[in-house]
N, C-alpha and C positions, 0 to 999 in steps of 0.2 A: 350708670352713675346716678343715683340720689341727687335732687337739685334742690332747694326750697323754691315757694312760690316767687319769692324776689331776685334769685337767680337765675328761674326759667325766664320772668319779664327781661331781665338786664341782659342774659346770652341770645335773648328771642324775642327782639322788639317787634310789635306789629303783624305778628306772624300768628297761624294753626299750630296747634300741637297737638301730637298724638300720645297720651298720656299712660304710661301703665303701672301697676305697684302702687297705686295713689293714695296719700297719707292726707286724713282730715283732723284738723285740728280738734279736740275732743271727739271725736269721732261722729262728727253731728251730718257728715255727707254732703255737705255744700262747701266748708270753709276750707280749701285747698289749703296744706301744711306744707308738704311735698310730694314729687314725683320722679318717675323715670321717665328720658324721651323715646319712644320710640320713633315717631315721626317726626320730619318738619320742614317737608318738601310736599302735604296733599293739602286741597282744598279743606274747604267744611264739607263738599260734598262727597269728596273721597274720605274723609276719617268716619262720617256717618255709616258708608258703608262697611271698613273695617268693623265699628263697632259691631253690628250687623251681625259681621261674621263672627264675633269674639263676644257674641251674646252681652255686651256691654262690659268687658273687660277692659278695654280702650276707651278711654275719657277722652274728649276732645276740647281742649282749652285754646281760647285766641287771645294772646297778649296786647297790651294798648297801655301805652306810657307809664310803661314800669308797674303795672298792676297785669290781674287776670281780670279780665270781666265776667261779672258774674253767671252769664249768660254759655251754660255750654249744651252743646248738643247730646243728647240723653236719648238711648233706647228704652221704649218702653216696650215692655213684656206681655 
């Protein structure tokens, strides 16, 4: 299920996420619109490696008082 970014903070305060399907707002690749969860049970250090394996398919977002922070862990290629 499609969540907006103010939905994934409010279902998943304080928490990793593991992101997929990820919608940017004009399509600029920083500004999260929405998403799907796939995770929300691994570290940063387990979603890192998903990505890993999903060649960067897998976003990994950490939620913090109702916002995402900007800050997400990125495969580079």
């Amino acid at each position: 299920m499609r969540l907006t970014r103010k939905q994934l903070a409010e279902q998943y305060p304080d928490q990793w996420l593991g992101l997929i399907n990820v919608k940017y707002v004009d399509d600029d690749g920083a500004t999260l619109e929405s998403a799907e969860v796939k995770y929300t049970d691994k570290s940063s250090k387990e979603l890192l490696m998903e990505q890993i394996d999903t060649d960067g398919e897998l976003k990994a977002w950490y939620t913090n008082e109702n916002t995402l922070q900007l800050g997400m862990v990125e495969v580079m290629g």
